[in-house]
TORDREN-653463 format. One record per atom (N, C-alpha, C): residue in one letter; x, y negated, z. Coordinates in pm, whole numbers, plus 50000, padded with zeros to 5 digits. Layout:
BEGIN
aXYZ;...
//
This chain:
BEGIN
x493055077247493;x494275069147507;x495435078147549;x496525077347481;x497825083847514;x498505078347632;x499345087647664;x500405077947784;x501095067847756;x501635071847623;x502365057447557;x501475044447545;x500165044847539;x499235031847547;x498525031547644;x499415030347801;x498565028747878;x499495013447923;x499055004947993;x499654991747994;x500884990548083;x502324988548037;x503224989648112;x503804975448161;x504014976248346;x504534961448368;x505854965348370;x506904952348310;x508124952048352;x508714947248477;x509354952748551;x510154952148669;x510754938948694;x510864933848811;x511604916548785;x512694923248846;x513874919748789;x514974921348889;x515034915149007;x515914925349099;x516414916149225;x517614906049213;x517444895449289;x518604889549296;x520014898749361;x521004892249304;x522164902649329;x523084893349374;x523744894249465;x524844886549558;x525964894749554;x526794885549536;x528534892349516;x528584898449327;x529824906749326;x530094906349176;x529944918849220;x528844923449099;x528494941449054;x528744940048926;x529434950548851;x529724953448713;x528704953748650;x528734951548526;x528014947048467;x527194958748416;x527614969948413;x526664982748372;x526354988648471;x526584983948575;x525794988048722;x524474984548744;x525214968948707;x523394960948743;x522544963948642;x522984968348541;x522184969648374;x521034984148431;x522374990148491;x521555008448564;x520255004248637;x520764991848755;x520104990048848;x518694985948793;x518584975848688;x517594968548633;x517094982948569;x517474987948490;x516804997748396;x516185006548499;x516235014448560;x516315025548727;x514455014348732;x515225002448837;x513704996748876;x512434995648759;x513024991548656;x511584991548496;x510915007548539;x511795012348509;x511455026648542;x510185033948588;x511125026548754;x510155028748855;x508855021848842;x508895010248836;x507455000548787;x506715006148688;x506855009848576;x506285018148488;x506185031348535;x506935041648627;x506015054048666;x504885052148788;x505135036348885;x504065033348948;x502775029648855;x502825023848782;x501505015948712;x500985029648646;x501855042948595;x500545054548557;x500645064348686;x500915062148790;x500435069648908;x499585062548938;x499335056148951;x498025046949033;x496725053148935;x497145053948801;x495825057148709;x495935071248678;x496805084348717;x496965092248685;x497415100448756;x497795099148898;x498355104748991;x499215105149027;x500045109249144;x501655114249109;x501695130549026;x501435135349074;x501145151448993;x501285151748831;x500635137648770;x500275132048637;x502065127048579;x502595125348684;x504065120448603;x504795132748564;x505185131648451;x506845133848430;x507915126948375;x508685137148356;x510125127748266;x509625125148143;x508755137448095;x508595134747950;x507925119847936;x506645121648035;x505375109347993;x506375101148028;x506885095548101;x507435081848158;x508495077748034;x509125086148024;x510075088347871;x509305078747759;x508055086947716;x507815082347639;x506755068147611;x506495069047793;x506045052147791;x507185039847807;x508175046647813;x509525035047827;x510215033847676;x509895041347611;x510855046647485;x512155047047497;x512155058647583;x513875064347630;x513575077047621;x514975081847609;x515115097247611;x514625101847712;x514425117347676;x514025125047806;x515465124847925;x516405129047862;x518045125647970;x518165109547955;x517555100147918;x517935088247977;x517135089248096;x515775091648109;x515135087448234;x515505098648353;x516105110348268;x516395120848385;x518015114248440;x518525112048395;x520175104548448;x519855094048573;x518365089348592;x518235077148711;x517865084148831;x517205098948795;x516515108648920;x516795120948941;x517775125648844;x517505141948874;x516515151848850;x515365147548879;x514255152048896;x512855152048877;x511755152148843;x510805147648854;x510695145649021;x510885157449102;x510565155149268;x510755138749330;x512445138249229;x513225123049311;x512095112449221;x511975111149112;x510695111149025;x509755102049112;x509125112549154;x507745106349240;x508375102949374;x508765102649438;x509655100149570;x509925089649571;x510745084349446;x511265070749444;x509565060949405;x508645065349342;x507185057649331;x506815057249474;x506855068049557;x506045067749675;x506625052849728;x508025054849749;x508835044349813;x508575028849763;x508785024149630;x508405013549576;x506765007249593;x505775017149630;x504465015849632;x504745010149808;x505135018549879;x504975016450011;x506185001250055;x506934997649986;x507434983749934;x506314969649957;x505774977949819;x504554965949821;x503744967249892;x503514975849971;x502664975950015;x502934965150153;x503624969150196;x504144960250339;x504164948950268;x505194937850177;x505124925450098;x503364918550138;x502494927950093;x501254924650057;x500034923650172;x500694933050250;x499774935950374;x500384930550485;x501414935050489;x502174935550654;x502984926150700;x503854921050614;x505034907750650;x503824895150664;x502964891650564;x502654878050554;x501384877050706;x500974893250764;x500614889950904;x501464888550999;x502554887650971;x503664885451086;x503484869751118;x503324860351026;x503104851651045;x501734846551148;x500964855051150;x499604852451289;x500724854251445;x499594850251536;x500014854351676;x499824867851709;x500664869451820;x500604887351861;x498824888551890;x498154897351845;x496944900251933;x495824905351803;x494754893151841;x493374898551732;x494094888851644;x494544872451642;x494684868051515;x495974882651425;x496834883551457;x497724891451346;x496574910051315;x495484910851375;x495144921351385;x494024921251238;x493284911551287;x492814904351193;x493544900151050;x494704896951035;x495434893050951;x495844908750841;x496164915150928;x496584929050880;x495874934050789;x493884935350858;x492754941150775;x492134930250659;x492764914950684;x491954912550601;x493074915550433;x494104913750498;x495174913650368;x494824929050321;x494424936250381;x494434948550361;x493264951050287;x492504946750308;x490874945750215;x491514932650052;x491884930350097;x492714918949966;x493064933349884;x494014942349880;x494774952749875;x493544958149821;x492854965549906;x491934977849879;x490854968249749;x490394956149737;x489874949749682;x489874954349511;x491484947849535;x492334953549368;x492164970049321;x492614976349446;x492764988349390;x491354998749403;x490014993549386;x488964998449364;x489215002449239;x489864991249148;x489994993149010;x491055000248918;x492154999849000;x493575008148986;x493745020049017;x493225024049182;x493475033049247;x494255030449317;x494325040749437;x495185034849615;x496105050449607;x497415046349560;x498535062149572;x498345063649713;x498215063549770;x497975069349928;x497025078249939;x495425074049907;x494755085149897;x494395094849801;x495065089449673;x494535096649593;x496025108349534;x497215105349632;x498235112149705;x498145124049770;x496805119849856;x496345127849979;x495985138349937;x495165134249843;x493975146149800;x494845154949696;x496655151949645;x496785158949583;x498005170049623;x498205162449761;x499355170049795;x499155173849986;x497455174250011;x497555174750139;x498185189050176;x497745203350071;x498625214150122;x499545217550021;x500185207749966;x501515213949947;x502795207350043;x503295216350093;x504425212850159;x505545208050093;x506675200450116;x507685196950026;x507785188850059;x509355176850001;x509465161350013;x508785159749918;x507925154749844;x506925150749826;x506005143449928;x505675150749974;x504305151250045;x504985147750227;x506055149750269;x507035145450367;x506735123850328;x507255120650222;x507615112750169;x506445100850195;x505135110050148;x503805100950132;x503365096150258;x503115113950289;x503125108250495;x503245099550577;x505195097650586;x505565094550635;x505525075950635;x505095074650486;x504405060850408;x502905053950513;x502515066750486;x501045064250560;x501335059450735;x502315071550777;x502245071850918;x502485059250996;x503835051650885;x504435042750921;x503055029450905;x502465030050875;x501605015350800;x500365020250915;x500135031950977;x499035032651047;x499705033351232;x500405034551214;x501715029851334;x501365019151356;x501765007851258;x502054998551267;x500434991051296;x499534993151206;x497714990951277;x498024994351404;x498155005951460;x497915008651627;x498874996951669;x499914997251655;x501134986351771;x499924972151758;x499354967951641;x498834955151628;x497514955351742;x496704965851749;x495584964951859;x496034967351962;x497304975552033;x497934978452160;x498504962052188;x498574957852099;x499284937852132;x498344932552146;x496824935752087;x495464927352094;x494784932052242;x495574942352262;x494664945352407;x495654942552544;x496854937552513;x498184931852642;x497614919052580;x497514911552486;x497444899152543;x495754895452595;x494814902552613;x493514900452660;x492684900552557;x492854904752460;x491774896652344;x490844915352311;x490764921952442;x490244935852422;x489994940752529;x488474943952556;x488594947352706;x489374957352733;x489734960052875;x490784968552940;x490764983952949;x488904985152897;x488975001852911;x488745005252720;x489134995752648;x489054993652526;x490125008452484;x489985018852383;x490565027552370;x491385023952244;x492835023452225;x493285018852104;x493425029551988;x494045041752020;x493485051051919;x492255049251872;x491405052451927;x489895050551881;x489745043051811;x490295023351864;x489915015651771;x490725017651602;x492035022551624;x492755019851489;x491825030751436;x491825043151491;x490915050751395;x490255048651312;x488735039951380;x487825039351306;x488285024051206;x489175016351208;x489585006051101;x489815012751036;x491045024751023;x491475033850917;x490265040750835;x489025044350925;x488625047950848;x487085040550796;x486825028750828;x486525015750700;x487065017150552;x488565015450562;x489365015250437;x488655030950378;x488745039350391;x488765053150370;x487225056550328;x486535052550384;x484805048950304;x484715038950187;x485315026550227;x485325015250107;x486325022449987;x487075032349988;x487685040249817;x486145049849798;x485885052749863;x484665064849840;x483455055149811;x483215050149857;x481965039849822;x481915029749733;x482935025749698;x483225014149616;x484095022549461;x485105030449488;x485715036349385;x484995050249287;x484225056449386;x483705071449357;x482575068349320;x481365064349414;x479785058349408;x479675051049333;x480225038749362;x480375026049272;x479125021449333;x478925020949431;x477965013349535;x478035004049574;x477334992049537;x477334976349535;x477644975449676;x478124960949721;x478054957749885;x478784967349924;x479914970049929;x480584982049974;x481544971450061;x482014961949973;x483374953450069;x482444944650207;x481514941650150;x480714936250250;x480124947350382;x480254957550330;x479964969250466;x481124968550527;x481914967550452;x483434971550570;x483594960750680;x483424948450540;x484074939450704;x482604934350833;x481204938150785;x480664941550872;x481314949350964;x481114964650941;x482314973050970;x482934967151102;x483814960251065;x485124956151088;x484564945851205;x483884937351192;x483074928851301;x482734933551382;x481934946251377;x480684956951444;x482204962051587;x483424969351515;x484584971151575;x484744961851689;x485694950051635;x485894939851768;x484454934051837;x483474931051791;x482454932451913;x482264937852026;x482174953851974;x482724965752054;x483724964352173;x484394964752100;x485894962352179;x486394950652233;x486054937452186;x486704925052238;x486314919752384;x487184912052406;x486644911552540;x486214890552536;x486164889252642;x485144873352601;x486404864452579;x487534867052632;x488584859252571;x489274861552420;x488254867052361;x488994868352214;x488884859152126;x489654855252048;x489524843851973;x488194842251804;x488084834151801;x487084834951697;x487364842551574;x486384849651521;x486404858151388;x486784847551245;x487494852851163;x488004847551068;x487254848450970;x486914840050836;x486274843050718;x486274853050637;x485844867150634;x486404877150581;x486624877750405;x486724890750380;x486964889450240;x485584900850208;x484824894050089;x483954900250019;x484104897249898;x482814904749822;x483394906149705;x483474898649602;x483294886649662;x482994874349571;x484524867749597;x485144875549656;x486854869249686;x488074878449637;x487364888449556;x488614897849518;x489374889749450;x490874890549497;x491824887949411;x492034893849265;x492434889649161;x493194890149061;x494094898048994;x494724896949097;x496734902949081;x496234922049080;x496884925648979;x496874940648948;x498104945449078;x497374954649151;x498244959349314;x499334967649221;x499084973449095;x500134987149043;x501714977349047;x501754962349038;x502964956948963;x502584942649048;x502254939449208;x502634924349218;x504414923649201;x504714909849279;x505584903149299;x506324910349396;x507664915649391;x508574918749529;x509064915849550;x509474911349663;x510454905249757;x510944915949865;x512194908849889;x512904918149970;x512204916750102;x512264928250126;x511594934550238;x512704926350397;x511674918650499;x512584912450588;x512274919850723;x510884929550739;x510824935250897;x510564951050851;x510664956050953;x510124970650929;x509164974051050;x507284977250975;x506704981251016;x506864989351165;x507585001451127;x508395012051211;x508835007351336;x508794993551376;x509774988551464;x508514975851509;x508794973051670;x508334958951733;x508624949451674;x507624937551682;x507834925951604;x507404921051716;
//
């Protein structure tokens, strides 16, 4: 299969408030297709795997049409890292804002997050498969991905440091430790489920994941939630959901 026949989603526009010219927003719309189409063959091909040319010729635009939106291949993948780490929060992180501070939003985080990792057994996860391609090269690039990661595993720790102030963790409960080993659940379930292809893999994690707050919870913690296995994978292809504008930032207290 060529690059040109690999399956391309189109971009939904954003809504636009106030009057933008009309070949602005045309830029703006064309710019995001773009981007949506160099996310959907990074996920199956890497970032390393893009260029102007391939993306070019999966959009059927010139090589200087798609170079006029980036400059670069660098701005290129930069602007994918960014749009990936978009959805990613949309998908994972805002709709646990809606739990209470503690184990329910903690809980909320991993299970949306196994929702996430669910899909992309089959797609691929740009984060790790990011990792493995740019852990020693230095550059914005690899600044870019990081800083993607750092922010979304930040944001896991603040959620168990809130699960252990409001009681729902005993007191000599270590929170590094705990986000650690959640982080690295996810990080076995791509290797076991994506690489192996080893049955019961989603079902180890959120064992996993049980085995964790046992550990750690303390008797005032609230009851365990229905997890996600694999008889509950979602549907929705992770390379191209639905976006919405982004309303909190990880990076920051909620």
């Amino acid at each position: 299969m060529s690059v040109s026949e690999l399956p391309v989603k189109t971009a939904r526009p954003k809504s636009m408030s106030g009057a933008v010219p009309k070949s602005q927003h045309k830029g703006q719309q064309t710019k995001a297709a773009i981007v949506d189409a160099a996310l959907g063959l990074a996920t199956q091909i890497g970032l390393e795997g893009l260029s102007i040319g391939a993306l070019a010729e999966v959009m059927r635009m010139s090589k200087s049409g798609v170079f006029a939106h980036f400059g670069s291949r660098e701005e290129l993948q930069i602007s994918v890292i960014r749009e990936y780490h978009a959805r990613f929060e949309e998908e994972v992180f805002f709709p646990a804002l809606q739990q209470a501070r503690g184990l329910p939003r903690l809980r909320a985080m991993f299970h949306n997050w196994m929702i996430r990792t669910s899909v992309e057994i089959d797609s691929g996860c740009l984060y790790i498969s990011g990792a493995v391609e740019f852990d020693d090269r230095p550059g914005p690039v690899r600044d870019a991905l990081a800083g993607s990661v750092r922010t979304w595993l930040a944001a896991m720790y603040r959620a168990v440091v809130q699960a252990k102030e409001a009681g729902h963790l005993r007191d000599d409960a270590d929170e590094q430790q705990m986000a650690f080993e959640i982080h690295g659940l996810i990080l076995a379930l791509h290797y076991e489920a994506r690489f192996l292809k080893n049955p019961g893999s989603l079902d180890r994690a959120n064992t996993g994941f049980a085995n964790i707050l046992a550990r750690y919870g303390s008797n005032a913690a609230p009851a365990l939630a229905a997890p996600v296995s694999s008889s509950t994978r979602s549907p929705a292809n992770s390379a191209s959901p639905k976006k919405v504008s982004a309303k909190a930032n990880p990076s920051k207290p909620v």
